[in-house]
C-alpha positions in Angstrom: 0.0 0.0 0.0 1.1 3.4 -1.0 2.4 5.7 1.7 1.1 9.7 1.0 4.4 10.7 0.1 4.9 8.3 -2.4 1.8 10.2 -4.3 3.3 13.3 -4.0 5.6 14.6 -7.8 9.0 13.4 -8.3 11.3 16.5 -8.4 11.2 16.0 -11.9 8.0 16.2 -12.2 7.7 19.2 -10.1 9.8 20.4 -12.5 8.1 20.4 -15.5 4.7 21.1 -13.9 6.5 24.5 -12.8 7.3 24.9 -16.1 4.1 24.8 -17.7 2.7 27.4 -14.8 3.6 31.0 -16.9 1.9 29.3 -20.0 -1.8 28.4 -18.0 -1.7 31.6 -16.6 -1.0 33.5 -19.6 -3.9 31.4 -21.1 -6.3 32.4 -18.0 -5.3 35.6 -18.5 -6.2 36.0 -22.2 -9.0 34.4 -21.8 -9.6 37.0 -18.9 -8.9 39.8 -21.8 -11.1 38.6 -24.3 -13.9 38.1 -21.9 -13.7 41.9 -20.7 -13.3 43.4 -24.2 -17.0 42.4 -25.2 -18.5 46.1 -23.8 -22.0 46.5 -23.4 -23.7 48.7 -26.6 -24.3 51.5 -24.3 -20.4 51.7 -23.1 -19.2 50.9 -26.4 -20.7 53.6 -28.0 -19.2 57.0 -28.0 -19.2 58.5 -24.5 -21.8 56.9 -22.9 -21.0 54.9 -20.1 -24.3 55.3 -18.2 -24.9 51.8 -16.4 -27.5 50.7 -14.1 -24.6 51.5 -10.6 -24.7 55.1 -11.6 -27.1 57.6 -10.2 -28.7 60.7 -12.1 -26.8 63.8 -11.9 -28.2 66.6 -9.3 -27.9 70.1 -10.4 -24.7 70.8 -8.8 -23.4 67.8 -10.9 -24.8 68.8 -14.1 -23.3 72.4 -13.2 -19.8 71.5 -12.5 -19.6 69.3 -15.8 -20.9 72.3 -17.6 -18.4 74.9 -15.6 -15.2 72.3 -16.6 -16.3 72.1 -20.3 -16.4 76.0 -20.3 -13.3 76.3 -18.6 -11.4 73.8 -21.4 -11.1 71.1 -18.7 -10.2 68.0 -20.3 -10.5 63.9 -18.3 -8.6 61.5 -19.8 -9.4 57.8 -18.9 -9.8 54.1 -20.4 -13.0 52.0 -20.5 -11.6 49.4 -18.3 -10.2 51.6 -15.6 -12.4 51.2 -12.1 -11.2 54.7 -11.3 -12.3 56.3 -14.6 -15.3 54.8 -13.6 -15.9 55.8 -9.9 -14.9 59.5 -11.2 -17.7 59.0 -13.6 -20.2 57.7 -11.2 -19.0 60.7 -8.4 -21.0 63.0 -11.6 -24.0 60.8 -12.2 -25.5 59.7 -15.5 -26.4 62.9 -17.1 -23.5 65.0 -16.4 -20.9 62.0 -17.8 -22.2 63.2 -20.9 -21.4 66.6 -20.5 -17.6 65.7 -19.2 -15.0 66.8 -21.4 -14.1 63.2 -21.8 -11.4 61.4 -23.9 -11.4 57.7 -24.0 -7.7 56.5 -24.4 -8.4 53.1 -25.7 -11.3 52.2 -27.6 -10.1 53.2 -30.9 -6.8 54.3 -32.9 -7.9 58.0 -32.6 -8.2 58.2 -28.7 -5.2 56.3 -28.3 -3.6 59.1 -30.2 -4.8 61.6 -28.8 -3.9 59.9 -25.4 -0.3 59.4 -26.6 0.7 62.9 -28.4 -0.9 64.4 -24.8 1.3 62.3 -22.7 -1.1 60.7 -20.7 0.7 58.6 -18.4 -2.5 57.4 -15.9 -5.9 57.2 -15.8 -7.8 59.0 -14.9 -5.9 62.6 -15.4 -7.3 66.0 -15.3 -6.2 68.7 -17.3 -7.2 72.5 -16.7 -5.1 75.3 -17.5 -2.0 74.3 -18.3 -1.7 71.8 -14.9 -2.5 68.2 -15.0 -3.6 66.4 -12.0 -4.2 62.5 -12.0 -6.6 60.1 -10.4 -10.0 60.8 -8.7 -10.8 63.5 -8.0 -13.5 64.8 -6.0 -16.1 67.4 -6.8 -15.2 69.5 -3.8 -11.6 69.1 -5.5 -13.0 70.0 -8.8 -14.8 72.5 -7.8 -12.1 74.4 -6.1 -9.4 73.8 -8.4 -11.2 75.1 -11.4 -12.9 78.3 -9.5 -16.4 77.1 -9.7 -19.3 78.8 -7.0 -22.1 76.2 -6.7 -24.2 79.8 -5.1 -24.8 77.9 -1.3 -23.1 75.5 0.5 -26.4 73.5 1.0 -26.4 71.4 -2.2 -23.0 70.1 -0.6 
């Protein structure tokens, strides 16, 4: 009768399984890839990303999307980046659409634009001449680009 360890891989063995490790993963991985790159029609087209998780837009939303996109504020993010997507859901549904938004890879002409502005992270503001990257918060927003929501009660 066997003992446990004599079920247990030869060194060899161990060997060669080790060796095949990098090659499922990378296959796990790809697969991983593929899976995520089939985008719902509402995200794949254009600049909507408006999913069931995010909330409509209150006035002060709405307002500051407006402000930036008078201002010349420009976000830069990625479809598949969860922080590009929690600074969209921090404006709500209707004011994503009113973001000056560029999306840095769905297509050849994004990715170019991405590239010639040297956008090194996702998400990353850009007002003014100054770049600032990562989430940022409306209160952030707000002050950084000058805009007076009237009362501090819709805070």
């Amino acid at each position: 009768m066997p003992r446990g360890s004599d079920r247990l891989l030869q060194p060899r063995q161990a060997i060669k399984a080790w060796r095949i490790l990098p090659w499922a993963l990378g296959l796990i991985a790809a697969g991983s890839i593929a899976a995520g790159s089939a985008t719902p029609a509402a995200e794949s087209s254009g600049n909507s990303t408006a999913s069931s998780t995010i909330q409509p837009s209150n006035n002060r939303q709405k307002g500051l999307a407006q402000h930036l996109k008078l201002k010349g504020a420009v976000v830069y993010g990625a479809w598949w980046c969860p922080h590009c997507n929690h600074q969209k859901e921090l404006f709500g549904v209707e004011a994503i659409e009113l973001l000056p938004y560029v999306e840095c890879d769905k297509d050849d002409a994004g990715r170019q634009r991405c590239q010639d502005s040297q956008v090194r992270g996702y998400p990353t503001w850009e007002l003014n001449g100054e770049r600032r990257l990562g989430v940022l918060s409306l209160e952030e927003l707000e002050i950084w680009s000058g805009y007076n929501t009237g009362s501090s009660s819709s805070r």
